[in-house]
N, C-alpha and C positions, 0 to 999 in steps of 0.2 A: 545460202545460209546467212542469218545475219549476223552485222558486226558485233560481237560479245564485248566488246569494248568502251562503249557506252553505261553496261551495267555495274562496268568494275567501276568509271568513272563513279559513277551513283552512289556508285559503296562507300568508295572517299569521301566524297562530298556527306554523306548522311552520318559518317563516324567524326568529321571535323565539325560536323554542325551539333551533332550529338553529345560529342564530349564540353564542346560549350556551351550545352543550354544545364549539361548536370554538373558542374563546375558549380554555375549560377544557383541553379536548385543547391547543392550543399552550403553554399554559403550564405541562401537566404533562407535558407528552413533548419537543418541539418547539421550547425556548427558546434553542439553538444556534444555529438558520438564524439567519442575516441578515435584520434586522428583524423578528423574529417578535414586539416587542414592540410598534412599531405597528402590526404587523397584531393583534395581540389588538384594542387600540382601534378597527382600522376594523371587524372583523366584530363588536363587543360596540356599537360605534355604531352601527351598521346595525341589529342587533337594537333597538336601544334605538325609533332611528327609526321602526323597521316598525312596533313597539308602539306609539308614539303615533296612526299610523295604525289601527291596532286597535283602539285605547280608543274612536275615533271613530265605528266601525261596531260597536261592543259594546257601548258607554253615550250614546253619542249628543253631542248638544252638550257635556253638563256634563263631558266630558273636555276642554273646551279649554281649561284653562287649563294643564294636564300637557301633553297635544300640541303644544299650541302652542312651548313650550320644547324641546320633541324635536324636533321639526320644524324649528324655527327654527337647531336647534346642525349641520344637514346638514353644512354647511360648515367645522365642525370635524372631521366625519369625513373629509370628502373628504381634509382639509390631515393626516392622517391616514393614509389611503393614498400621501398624494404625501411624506409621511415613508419609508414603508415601501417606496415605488418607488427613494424616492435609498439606503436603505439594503440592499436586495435589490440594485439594480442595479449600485452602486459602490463596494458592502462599508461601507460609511459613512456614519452618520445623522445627524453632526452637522455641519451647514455653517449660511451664511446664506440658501442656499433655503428650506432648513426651518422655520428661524425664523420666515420672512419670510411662506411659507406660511400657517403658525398665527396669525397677528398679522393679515393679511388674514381667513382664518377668522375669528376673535375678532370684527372690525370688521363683517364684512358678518351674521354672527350677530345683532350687538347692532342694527345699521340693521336688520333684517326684523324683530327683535322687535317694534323702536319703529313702525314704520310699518305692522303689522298682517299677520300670517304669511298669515290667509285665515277663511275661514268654511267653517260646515258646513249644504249642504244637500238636500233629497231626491232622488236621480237614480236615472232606472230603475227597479229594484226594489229598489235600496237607498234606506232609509229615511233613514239619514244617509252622506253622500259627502263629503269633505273637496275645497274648492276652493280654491286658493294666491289670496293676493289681493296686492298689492303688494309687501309684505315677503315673502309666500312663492316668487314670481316672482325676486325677488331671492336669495335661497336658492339658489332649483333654479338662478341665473345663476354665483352663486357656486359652486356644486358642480360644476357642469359645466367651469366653467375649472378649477379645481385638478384634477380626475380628468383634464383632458387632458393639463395639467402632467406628472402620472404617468404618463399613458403615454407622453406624448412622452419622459420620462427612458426608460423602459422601453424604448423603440425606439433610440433613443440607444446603450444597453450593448446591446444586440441588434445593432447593427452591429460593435461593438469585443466579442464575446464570441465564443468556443470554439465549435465544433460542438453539443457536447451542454448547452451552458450556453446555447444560443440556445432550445434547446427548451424549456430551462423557463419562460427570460423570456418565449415565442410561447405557451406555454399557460395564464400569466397573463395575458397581453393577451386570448387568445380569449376569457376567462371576463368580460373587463370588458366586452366586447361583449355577451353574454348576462345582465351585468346593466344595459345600458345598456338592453337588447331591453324588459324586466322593467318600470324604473320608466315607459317609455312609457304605461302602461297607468293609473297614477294619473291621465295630465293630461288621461283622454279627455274627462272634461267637461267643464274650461275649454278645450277645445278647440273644444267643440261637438259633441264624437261622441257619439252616441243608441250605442252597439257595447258588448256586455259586456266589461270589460278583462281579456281571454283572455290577453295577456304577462304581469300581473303574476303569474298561475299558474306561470310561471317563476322568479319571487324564490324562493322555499326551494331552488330550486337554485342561486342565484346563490354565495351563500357557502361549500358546499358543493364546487362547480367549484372555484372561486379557491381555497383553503385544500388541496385536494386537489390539484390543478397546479400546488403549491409543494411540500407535504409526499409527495406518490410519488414525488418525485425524490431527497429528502434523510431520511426517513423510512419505512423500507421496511416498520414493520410495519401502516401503511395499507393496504399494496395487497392480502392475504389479505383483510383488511374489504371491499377494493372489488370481491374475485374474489366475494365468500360474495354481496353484496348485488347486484351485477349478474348472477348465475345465477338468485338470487329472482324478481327482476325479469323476468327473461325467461321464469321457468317461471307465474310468475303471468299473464303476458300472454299464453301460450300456454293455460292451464288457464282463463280469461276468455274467450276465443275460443273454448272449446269450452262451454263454460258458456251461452254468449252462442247459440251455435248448436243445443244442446238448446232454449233458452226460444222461442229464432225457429221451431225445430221445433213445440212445444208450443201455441205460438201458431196457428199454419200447422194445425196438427190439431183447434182450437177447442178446446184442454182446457188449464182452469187450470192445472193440472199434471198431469208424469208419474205412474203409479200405484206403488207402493212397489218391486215386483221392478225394474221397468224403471231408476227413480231412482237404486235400490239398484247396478244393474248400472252405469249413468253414473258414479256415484260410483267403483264400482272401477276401470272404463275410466280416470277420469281418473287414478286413483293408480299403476295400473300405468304410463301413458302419462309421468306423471312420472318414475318411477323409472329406462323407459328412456329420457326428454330429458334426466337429471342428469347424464349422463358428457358428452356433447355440447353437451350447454349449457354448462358448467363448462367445456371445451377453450376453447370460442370466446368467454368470459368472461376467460381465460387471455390469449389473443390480443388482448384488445382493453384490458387493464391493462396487460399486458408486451407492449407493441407490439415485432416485431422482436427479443425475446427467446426465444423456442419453441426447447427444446432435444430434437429425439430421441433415442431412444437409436442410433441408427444416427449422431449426430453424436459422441456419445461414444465409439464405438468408432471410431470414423472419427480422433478426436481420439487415445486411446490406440495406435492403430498408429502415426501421424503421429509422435508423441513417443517410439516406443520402439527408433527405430532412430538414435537421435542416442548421440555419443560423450563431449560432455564437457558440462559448465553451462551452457557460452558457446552453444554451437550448440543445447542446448536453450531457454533465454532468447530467440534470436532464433527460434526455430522456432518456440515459444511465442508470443509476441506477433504474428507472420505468422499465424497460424492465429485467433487471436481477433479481431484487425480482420478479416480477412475475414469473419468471422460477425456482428460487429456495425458493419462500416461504418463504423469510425472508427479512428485511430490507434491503435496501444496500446501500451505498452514494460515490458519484463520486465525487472527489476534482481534479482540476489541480490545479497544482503548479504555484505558482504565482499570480493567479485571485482569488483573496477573500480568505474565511478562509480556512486553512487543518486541519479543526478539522474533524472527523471520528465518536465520541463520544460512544458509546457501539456495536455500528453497523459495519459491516463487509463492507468495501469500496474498489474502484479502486482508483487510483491516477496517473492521467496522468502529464506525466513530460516531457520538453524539453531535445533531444540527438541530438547528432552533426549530426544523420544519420535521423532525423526525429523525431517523438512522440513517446516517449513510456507506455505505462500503467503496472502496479505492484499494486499486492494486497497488501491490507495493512488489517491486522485484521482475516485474512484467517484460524489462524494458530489453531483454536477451533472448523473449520468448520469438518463438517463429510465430507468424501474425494468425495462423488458425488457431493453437490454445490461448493464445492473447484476444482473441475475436470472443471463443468462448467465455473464457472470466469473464470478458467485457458483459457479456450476457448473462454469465450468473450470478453477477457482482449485484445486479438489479433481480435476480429472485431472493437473492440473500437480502437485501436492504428490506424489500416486501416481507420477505419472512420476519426480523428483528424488531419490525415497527410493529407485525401483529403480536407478535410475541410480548413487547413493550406494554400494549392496550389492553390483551391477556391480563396482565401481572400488575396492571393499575385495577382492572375489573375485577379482580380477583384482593388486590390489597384494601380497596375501597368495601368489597363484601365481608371480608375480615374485619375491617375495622366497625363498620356495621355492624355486627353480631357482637364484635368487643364491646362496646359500646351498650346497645341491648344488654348483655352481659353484667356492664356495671353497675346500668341502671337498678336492671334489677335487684343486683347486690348490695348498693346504697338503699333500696327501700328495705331488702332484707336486715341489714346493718342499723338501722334506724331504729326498727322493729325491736331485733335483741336489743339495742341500747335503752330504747324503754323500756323494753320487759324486764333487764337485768338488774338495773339500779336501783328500782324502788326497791329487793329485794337485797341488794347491797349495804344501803343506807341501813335495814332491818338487819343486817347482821352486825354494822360497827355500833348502830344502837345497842344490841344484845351483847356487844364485849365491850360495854362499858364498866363492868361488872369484874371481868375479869383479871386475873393476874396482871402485872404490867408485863410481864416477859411475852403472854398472851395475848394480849394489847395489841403489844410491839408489832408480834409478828403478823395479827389479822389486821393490822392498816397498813403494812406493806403489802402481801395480795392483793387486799382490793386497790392498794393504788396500780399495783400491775396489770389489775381488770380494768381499774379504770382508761389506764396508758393503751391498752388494747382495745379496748370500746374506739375512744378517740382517734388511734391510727385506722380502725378497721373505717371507721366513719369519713374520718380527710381520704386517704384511697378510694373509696367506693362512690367517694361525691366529684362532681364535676368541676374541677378546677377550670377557671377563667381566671387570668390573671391582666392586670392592669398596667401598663407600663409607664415607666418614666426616666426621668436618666436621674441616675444615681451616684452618686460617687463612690467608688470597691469600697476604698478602704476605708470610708465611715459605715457602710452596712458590715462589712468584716467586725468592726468595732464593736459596735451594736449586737453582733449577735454573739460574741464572745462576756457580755457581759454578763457576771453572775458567775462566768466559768472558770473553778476554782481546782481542775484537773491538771493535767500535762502541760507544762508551759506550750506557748505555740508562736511560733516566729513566725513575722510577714513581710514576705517580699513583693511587695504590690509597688508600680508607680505610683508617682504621685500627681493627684486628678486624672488619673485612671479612672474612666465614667464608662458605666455599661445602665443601656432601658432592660429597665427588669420591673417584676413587683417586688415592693420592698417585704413585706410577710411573708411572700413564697418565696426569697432568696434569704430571709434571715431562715426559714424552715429549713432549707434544704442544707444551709451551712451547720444547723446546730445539730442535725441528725448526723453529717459526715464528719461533722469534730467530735460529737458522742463514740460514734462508733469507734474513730482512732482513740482518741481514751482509753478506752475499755479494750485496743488492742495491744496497750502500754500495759495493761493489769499495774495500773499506778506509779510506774517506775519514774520516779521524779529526775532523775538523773538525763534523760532520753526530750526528744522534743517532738512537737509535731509543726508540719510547714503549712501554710498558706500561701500562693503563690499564683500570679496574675501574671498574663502578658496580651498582646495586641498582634493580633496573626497582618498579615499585609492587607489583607482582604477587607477590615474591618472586624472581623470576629475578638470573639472575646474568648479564653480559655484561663479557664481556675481549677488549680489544684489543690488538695487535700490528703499530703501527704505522714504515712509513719513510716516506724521502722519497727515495726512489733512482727508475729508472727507469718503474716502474710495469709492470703484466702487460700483457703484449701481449695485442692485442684478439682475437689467433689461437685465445688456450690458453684465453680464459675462459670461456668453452660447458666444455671438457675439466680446467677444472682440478684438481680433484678426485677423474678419474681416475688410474686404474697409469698409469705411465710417462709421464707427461705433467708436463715440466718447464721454470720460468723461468730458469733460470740454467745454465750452463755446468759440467760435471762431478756435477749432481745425477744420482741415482739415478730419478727418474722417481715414488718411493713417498711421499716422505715426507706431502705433502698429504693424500692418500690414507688414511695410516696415521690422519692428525690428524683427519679425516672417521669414519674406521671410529670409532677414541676416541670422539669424540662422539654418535655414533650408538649406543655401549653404553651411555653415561653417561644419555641419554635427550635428548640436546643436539642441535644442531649447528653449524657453520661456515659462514661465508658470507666472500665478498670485498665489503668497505661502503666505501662514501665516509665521508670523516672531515675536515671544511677543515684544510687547511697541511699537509697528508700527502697523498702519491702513491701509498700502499696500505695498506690498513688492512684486517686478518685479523679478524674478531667472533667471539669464541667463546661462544654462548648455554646457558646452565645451566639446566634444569628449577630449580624452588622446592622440589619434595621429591623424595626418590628411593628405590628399594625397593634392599634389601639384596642383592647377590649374592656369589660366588663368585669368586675371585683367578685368573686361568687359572694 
């Protein structure tokens, strides 16, 4: 039988080279996670440790005077991990567990030194076997309390953690099992076991597991590495089995070996037999890194239909998020930016965001996911972005047909408005001729109507015609000036800087001021006592914002959906245009209007100015 001794050797050799090549990976990729820095120290202690165990089956005795110090320090590794369990678990590495941890490490270290870690001597077929002797016993006593330490923290945040933040802390616990499996196998001979220690053949996995059931959750360009190496894996154990079954053949037929065609033809068998187990290996390599992530294409188009029959952001966001929980069995919440809240709250969400090239979507929350639902967002983060940009093109194609038709709309209303305005005047003029005659009380009253027909001809006509306005820079509060004068109403205070300059047109900014100082006016019903505001300021950005503030009755809560429509009026004797008109202005200027709250005012008009404006044409 052969020497099993070689393999254990192996074992060591492959977990001291191991724990140092992922020491090196966490601290050139990986120093983000939480605790990744006492995890460098438990896997580069762990390596350290194994190696002391290795010098002992490599050089024999005269390694122990190194071993022995490695060996003896277990218990600064453990106090190590139970750093890196309070820091992994509760975002935080510094308290007085920790301390208290290392400081017990430190102590029961320097007691096994003193009291003699163990000796080394011949067992089985190994020539030299390391046995714990007082001090070592103490060690492995002390290492075993601090690693339960660890987990029990770890079970701990495992009860108070998230869905998907439970799995990573469950796949770091699994892996301490499997290295708890591992060092069993050192103590078989102060145990008394005659058994070759078949577990410790699992230490080069142990750090490997742990390191990889933190970083495929928070680290995703691990898991291509663990797709590529677990397909190897599986194609070598199937191309070993058939390997294994030619030699039991060859045996079975009493010939050292096959003769050259036959070898020749095995050899190809097994290459072709690879090439068709690599697509299949590779799926189910797929499925067992991205557990619960597998995306078909028949889910993608499944996904694409689902989303392309929604009408606005809102119902896409929550259509969006319904659709991805159900795929990956967990919560998940859609915010774009800009439309309502971006809170997220414990839940794992998209967040779609405005880019100069279109929509884009990014996970937010992702970073606790196991890498198969994190694989899928990743996937439908790019149908959702698809969906939002058509959705976007929708809703310009559709605002531009609207405005289209508006347009159309007004045209024709301005030629209709043209029409009554000459058909109605001539016939106007005919009636104030005909009460020239009349009473003066009579008089009085039919040249006030026809000035109100005539105030309504003229608004129905500026609304219905096409505003082009001309710009130039202005100075506020000389056009402010300007269009207050004549006005012998409501006093009206101005809080404008000074050389405060907005490009406006100068007629369609005195328009629009003397219709929203008319109207607070006439929300005052004359009360000279009371004031109305004027008031300017300069947003960061450039912008300009003017207010037009009273403190009269305020807009009925009827008209404000309609304000800004024709004919739709606050006050008694209005025409129904003037907001309307002050809306259109602003819409050519590149601006607009809004009704805002203002404290100590019961209405306040905002008039918003673009920061630069392109030049046009005077109608």
């Amino acid at each position: 039988m052969a020497d099993p001794a070689p393999l254990f050797d192996a074992a060591l050799a492959l977990t001291v080279a191991g724990g140092l090549f992922l020491g090196l990976l966490i601290w050139r990729k990986a120093r983000p996670v939480a605790g990744a820095r006492p995890l460098i120290g438990f896997v580069t202690g762990t390596a350290a440790g194994v190696f002391g165990l290795a010098l002992i089956s490599w050089v024999g005795p005269a390694a122990m005077p190194v071993s022995a110090v490695l060996i003896a320090a277990s218990p600064l590794v453990a106090a190590a991990f139970l750093h890196f369990a309070v820091a992994f678990g509760a975002g935080t590495g510094r308290n007085r567990g920790v301390l208290g941890g290392y400081g017990f490490a430190a102590v029961a270290t320097l007691a096994a030194w003193g009291l003699g870690i163990g000796e080394v001597r011949p067992w089985m077929s190994f020539a030299d076997f390391f046995r714990p002797g007082t001090g070592g016993w103490l060690a492995v006593g002390a290492t075993a309390v601090l690693a339960a330490a660890g987990h029990g923290i770890l079970a701990l945040a495992w009860r108070a953690a998230a869905p998907m933040r439970r799995r990573q802390i469950a796949a770091v616990m699994a892996s301490g099992l499997l290295g708890l499996a591992a060092c069993t196998g050192f103590l078989f001979p102060a145990l008394g076991l005659d058994v070759f220690p078949l577990p410790a053949l699992l230490l080069p996995g142990y750090p490997v597991v742990l390191v990889y059931g933190i970083l495929r959750y928070q680290f995703m360009e691990v898991n291509p590495w663990a797709c590529r190496a677990v397909t190897w894996l599986m194609l070598m154990a199937v191309l070993a089995a058939v390997t294994g079954a030619l030699a039991a053949l060859a045996a079975r037929l009493g010939a050292a070996g096959l003769p050259f065609w036959p070898s020749w033809g095995a050899a190809t068998a097994g290459l072709v037999a690879a090439a068709l187990l690599w697509t299949p290996l590779r799926a189910l390599a797929d499925r067992l890194v991205y557990p619960g992530g597998r995306v078909d294409p028949a889910d993608l188009e499944r996904w694409r239909a689902a989303l392309a029959t929604v009408e606005d952001l809102g119902q896409l966001a929550e259509r969006a998020g319904a659709l991805l929980a159900a795929h990956v069995g967990t919560p998940v919440t859609v915010t774009v930016a800009g439309e309502g809240p971006d809170e997220f709250g414990p839940a794992a969400g998209l967040r779609l965001s405005d880019a100069p090239d279109g929509r884009t979507c990014s996970l937010v929350g992702w970073h606790d996911a196991p890498p198969g639902p994190r694989h899928a967002a990743q996937l439908f983060a790019g149908v959702l972005a698809e969906a939002a940009q058509r959705l976007d093109r929708a809703q310009q194609l559709a605002a531009a047909f609207t405005e289209q038709r508006r347009q159309a709309y007004l045209a024709e209303l301005g030629t209709l408005a043209a029409s009554i305005a000459h058909d109605l005047r001539n016939p106007l003029n005919i009636v104030a001729m005909a009460a020239a005659d009349a009473a003066p009380a009579v008089r009085a009253e039919i040249r006030e109507q026809l000035q109100r027909m005539d105030r309504l001809i003229g608004d129905l006509l500026d609304y219905a015609g096409a505003w082009r306005v001309e710009r130039r820079r202005l100075v506020l509060a000389d056009e402010v000036d300007a269009a207050l004068a004549g006005h012998a109403g409501t006093p009206v205070v101005l809080e404008i800087p000074d050389g405060l300059a907005i490009e406006a047109d100068a007629r369609a900014l005195r328009r629009v001021l003397v219709n929203l100082i008319a109207n607070a006016d006439a929300a005052l019903a004359g009360r000279a006592d009371d004031r109305i505001l004027v008031s300017a300021e300069a947003g960061p950005d450039g912008t300009i914002r003017l207010d037009v503030a009273d403190r009269g009755q305020g807009v009925p809560g009827a008209v404000r959906d309609q304000l800004f429509q024709p004919f739709v009026s606050r006050r008694p004797g209005g025409t129904g245009l003037g907001l309307a008109i002050v809306a259109r202005i602003m819409a050519a200027h590149g601006g607009s209007v809004r009704l805002s709250p203002k404290p100590g005012w019961t209405t306040c008009f905002s008039l918003w100015f673009p920061a630069a404006a392109a030049q046009g044409t005077r109608r």
